[in-house]
C-alpha positions in Angstrom: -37.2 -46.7 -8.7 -35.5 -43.4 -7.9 -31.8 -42.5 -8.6 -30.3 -42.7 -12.0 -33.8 -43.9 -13.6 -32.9 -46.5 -16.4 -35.8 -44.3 -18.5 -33.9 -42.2 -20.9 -35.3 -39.3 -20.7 -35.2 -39.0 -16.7 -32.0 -39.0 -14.2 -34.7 -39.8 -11.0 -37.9 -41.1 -10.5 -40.0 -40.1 -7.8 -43.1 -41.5 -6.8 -45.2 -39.3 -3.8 -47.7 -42.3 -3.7 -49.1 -44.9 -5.6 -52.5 -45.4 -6.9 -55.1 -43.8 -9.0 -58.4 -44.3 -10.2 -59.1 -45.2 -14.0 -60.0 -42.3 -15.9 -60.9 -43.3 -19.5 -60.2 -46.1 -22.4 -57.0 -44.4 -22.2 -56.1 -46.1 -18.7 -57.1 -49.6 -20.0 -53.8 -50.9 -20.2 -52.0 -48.5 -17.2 -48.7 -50.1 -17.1 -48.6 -48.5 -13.5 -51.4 -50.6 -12.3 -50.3 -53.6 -13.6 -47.0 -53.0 -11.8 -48.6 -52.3 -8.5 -50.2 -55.8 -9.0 -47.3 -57.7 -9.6 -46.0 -56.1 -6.2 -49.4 -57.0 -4.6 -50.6 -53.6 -4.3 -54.4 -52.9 -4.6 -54.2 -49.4 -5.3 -56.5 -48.7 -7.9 -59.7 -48.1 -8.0 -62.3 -45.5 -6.3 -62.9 -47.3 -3.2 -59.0 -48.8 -2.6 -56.1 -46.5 -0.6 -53.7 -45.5 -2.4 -49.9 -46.3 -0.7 -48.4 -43.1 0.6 -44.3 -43.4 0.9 -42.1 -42.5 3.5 -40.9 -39.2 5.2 -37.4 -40.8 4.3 -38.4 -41.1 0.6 -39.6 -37.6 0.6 -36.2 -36.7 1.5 -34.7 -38.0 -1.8 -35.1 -34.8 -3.7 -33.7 -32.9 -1.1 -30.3 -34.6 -1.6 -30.8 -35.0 -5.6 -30.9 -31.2 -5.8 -28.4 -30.8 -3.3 -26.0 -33.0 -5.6 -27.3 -30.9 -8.6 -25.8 -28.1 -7.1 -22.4 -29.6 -6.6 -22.5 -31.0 -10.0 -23.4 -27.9 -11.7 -26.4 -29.9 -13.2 -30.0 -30.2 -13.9 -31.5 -33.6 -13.6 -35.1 -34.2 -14.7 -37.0 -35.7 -12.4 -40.3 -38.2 -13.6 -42.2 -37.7 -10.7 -46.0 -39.8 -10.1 -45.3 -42.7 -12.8 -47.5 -44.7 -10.3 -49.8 -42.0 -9.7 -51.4 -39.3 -11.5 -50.8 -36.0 -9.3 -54.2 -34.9 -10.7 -56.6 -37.2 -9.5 -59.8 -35.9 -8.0 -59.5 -37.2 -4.5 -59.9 -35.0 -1.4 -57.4 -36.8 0.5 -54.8 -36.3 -1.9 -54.8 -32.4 -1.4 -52.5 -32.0 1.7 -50.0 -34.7 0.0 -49.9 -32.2 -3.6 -49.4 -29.9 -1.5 -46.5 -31.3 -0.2 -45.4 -32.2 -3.4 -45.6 -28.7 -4.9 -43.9 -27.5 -1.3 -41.1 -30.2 -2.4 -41.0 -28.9 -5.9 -40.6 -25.5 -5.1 -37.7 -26.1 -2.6 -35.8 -28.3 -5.1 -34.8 -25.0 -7.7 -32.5 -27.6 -9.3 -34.3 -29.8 -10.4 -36.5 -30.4 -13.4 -39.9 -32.1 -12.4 -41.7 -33.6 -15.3 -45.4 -34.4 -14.1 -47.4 -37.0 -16.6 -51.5 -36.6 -16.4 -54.6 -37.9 -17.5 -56.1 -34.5 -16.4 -54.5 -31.5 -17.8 -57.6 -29.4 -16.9 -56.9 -30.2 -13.3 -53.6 -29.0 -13.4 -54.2 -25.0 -13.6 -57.6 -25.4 -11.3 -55.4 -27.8 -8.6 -53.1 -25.4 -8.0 -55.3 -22.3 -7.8 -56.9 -23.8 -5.4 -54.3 -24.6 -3.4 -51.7 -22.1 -3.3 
């Protein structure tokens, strides 16, 4: 996945890392999970890692926004469709904060963040900004 998403409503897709841990009935049939299967990935779960991408793939938005600017565009960007940026997990603090670092730096760019936990979205990042 990445540029020119074949999803409609997205140009890119960017994925910070994969996994997450099932949150509710509503994550019985996580297409995301199944996916990660299929490419032999055990990613979800409590006690699995999740798979943490590249400095290279980091630098993807970087050059997305840079060819926004050229264009005189805005490209929406679905980032964590194998994630959920939101998930309760210590050691995923440094790498939103990256993410949110990588957000901020890419002014254009439209990030559109999917969650199981809105009510982690305000407390996340007051606690980490």
């Amino acid at each position: 996945m990445g540029v020119n998403s074949k999803i409609e409503w997205t140009t890119h897709t960017f994925n910070p890392w994969w996994g997450c841990t099932k949150l509710s009935e509503a994550c019985k049939h996580c297409y995301a999970e199944s996916l990660a299967k299929g490419y032999i990935q055990r990613v979800w779960g409590r006690k699995t890692n999740h798979r943490f991408l590249s400095d290279n793939h980091w630098r993807q938005p970087l050059a997305w926004d840079r060819k926004a600017t050229e264009m005189n565009e805005r490209p929406r960007v679905f980032c964590a469709s194998m994630a959920d940026v939101f998930e309760d997990r210590v050691e995923l603090v440094p790498h939103r904060e990256r993410l949110f670092d990588r957000i901020e730096q890419t002014q254009n760019l439209d990030w559109l963040l999917l969650t199981k936990r809105p009510k982690k979205c305000s407390a996340t990042s007051a606690l980490e900004k």
